[in-house]
N, C-alpha and C positions, 0 to 999 in steps of 0.2 A: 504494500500500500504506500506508493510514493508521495500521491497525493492527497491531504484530508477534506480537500474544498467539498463543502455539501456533502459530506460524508454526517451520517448521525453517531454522533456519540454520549453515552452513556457514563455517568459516572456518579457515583459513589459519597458520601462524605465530600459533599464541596461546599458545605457551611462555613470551610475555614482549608487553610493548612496546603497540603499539596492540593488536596481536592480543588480548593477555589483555584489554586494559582494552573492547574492543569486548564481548567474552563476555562481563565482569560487567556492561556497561549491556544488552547485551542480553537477558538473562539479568531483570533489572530490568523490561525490556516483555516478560516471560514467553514469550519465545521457548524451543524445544529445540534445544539447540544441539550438531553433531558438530564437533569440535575437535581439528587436527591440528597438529603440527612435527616435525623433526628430533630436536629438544631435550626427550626422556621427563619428564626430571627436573621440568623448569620448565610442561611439560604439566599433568602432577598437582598441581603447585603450583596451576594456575589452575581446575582442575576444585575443588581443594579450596576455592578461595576462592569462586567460584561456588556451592558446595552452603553453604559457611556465611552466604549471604548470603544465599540463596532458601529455604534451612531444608530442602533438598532435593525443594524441589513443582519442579523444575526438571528436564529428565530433559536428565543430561550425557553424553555416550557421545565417547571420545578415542582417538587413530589416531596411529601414527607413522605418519608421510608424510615424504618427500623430494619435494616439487613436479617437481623436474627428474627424477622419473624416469615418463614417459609412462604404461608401464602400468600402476604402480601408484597413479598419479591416475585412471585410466579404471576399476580395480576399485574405487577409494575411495568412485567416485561409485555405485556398482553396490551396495558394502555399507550406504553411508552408507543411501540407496531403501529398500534392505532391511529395515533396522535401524529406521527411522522412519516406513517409509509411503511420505513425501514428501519433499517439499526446496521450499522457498521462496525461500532466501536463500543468495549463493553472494559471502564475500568473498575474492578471492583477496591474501592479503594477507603473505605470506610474501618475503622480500626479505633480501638482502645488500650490503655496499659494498663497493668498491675503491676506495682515491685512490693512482691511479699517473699519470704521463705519459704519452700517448699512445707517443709514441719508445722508450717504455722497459716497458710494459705487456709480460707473461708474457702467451701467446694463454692457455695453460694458464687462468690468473687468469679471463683476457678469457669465455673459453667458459663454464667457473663460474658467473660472476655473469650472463652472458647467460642459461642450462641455468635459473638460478633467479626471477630477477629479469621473462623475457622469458617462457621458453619455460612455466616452471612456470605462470604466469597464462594463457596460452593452452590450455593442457592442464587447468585447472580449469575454464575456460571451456566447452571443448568438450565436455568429458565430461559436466558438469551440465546441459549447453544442453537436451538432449530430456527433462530431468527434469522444471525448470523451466516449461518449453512446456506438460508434461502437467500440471503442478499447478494450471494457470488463473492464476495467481498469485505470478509470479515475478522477480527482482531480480537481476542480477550487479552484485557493487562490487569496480572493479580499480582497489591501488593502483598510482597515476604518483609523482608529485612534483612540484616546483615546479622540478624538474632535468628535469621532462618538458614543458616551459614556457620554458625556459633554460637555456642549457648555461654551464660555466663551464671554466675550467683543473682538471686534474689530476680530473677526472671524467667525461672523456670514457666512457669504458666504462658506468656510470652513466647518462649521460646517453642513449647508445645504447637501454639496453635499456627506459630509463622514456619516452622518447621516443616507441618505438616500441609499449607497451604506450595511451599515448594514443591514435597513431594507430589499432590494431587495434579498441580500444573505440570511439572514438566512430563506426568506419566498422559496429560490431556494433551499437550502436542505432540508427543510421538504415535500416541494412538490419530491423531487428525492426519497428518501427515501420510500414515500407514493407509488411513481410508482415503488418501488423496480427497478431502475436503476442504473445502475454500476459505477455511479459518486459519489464523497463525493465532498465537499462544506466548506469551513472554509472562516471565516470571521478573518482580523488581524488586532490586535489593538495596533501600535507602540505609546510607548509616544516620550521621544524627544533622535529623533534621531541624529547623530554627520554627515548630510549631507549638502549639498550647498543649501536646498530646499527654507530654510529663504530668503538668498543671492538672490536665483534668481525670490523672490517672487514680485508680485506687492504691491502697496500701495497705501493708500488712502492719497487723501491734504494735512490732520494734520496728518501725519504719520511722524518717523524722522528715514530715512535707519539707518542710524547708532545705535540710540536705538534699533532698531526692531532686529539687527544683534546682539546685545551687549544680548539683553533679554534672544533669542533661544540662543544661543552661554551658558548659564549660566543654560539652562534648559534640554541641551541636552547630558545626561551623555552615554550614551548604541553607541557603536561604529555599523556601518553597519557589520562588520562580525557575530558582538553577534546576532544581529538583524534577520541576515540569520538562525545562525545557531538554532535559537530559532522555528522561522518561519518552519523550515524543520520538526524540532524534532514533531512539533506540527500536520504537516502533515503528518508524520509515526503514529503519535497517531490517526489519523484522528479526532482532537480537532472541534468545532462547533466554539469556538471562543478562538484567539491566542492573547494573553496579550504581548504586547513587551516591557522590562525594568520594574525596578523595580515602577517608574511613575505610568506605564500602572494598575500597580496591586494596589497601590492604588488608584487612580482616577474611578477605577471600583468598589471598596469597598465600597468608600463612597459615588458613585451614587445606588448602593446597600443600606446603610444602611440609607443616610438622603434624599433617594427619590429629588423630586425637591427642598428642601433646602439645596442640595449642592452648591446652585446660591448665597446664601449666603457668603459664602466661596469666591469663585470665582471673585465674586463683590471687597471682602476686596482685594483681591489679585493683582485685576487688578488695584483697586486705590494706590495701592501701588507700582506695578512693572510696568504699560502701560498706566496708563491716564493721 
C-alpha cells in the first residue's frame, strides 16, 4: 500500500497519544479516517484538530468504543463498512498499563489490562478481517511494545498481554500471506513513548505514583508524532515488525544477541531504577 489517499482507516485509542497523533498524519496522506476511545472528551478534541488541519476535505466520523467489549467491536466494524463503503486500514491501537508485582497483582487489574490490551486487539482484528479481505487492499497494525520483545520487573501483566498480541500477529500474517490474501499484517514495537499512558496506569500496593510517573517520564524520549510518522513509513514499507524510537532498536538487538540473558540486564536495571 504505497498510497493512503482515500484509503479508510480505522483506529483505535485516538483520544490522545499515538492514537491522535496517527489521525493527524494520517489525515495529512488524505486518508478517511473512523476514530474510536473510551475517552469522548479527548475524541472531539482530535476530530477537531484533524478538521482544522485538512480544512475539513477530510471526512472524520468518531465512535465510542471500549475495545474489551467483543460485541460492540464486531458492530463497530459493521457501522464503520457502512458508514464508508470500505475499510482499508485497521490500527488496533488502544492500550492501558499496570506496574504491579506479579505476587501482589489484583487478577481484577490482571483481566482489565488483558480485556484491553490482548483481547481488544484480537476483536478488532477479527471483526475487520472479512472487511479488509473484500476491499483488495488491506492492512492490520497491532500495537506490541518493546515489552513484547522483553519483559522486565513489575510488568509482568504488561508484558503478558503485549507478548502475546506479537505472537497472534505475526502467526496472522504468515497465515494471510500463505492464503495469498490481500491483507498485510505489521506488528509495532514502540519503546517509551512521551504519552499520559504511565499517568493513567494502575498500580500495585508497593507501587509509589509519583516514582512510576518520574521513571517513564525519564524513559520516554520519541514524541507521539515521530511515533506516527514512523509507524506509517513502516506500513508503506509493508514492515512485518515496526521498531518505534531509538529504545525500540536497541532493546531488540540485545534480545537478539544475549537471547534470555538479557534478564540479566534488566534485573540490574530495575534494582536500580524501580525496586
Amino acid at each position: 500500500m504505497k498510497s493512503l489517499k482515500n484509503k479508510v482507516a480505522v483506529i483505535t485509542g485516538a483520544g490522545s497519544g499515538i492514537g491522535r497523533a496517527l489521525a493527524l498524519q494520517m489525515a495529512k496522506e488524505g486518508c478517511q479516517l473512523a476514530l474510536s476511545d473510551v475517552n469522548e472528551v479527548g475524541l472531539k478534541e482530535t476530530q477537531s484538530l484533524v478538521e482544522q488541519q485538512s480544512n475539513s476535505s477530510v471526512k472524520v466520523k468518531t465512535y465510542s468504543l471500549d475495545v474489551a467489549d467483543k460485541n460492540a467491536v464486531f458492530q463497530h466494524a459493521d457501522d464503520v463498512e457502512k458508514e464508508f463503503g470500505q475499510v482499508n486500514l485497521v490500527f488496533n491501537n488502544a492500550g492501558v498499563a499496570l506496574s504491579a508485582k506479579l505476587v501482589e497483582v489484583d487478577m481484577a487489574d490482571f483481566e482489565w489490562l488483558m480485556n484491553i490490551d490482548f483481547w481488544g486487539v484480537v476483536y478488532g482484528t477479527q471483526a475487520f478481517l472479512p472487511k479488509l479481505i473484500a476491499s483488495g487492499d488491506g492492512h492490520i497494525i497491532n500495537i506490541s511494545s518493546v515489552f513484547g520483545i522483553i519483559s522486565v520487573p513489575k510488568q509482568g501483566t504488561y508484558n503478558a498481554a503485549k507478548f502475546a498480541v506479537r505472537g497472534y500477529t505475526e502467526a496472522l500474517r504468515q497465515e494471510l500471506i500463505l492464503d495469498n490474501l490481500p491483507v498485510q499484517v505489521s506488528c509495532v514495537h514502540p519503546g517509551g513513548i512521551q504519552t499520559e499512558i504511565a499517568r493513567n496506569a494502575r498500580i500495585g500496593e508497593s507501587e509509589c505514583r509519583e516514582s512510576t510517573d518520574s521513571t517513564f517520564d525519564k524513559l520516554a524520549k520519541t514524541s507521539p508524532k515521530r511515533a506516527a510518522e514512523i509507524i506509517i513509513s513502516g506500513v508503506k514499507s509493508n514492515k512485518a515488525r515496526i521498531l518505534v524510537g531509538p529504545d525500540a532498536h536497541v532493546i531488540h538487538m540485545l534480545a537478539r544477541v544475549l537471547g534470555a540473558r538479557y534478564q540479566s540486564l534488566t534485573q540490574l536495571w530495575a534494582k536500580k531504577m524501580i525496586y
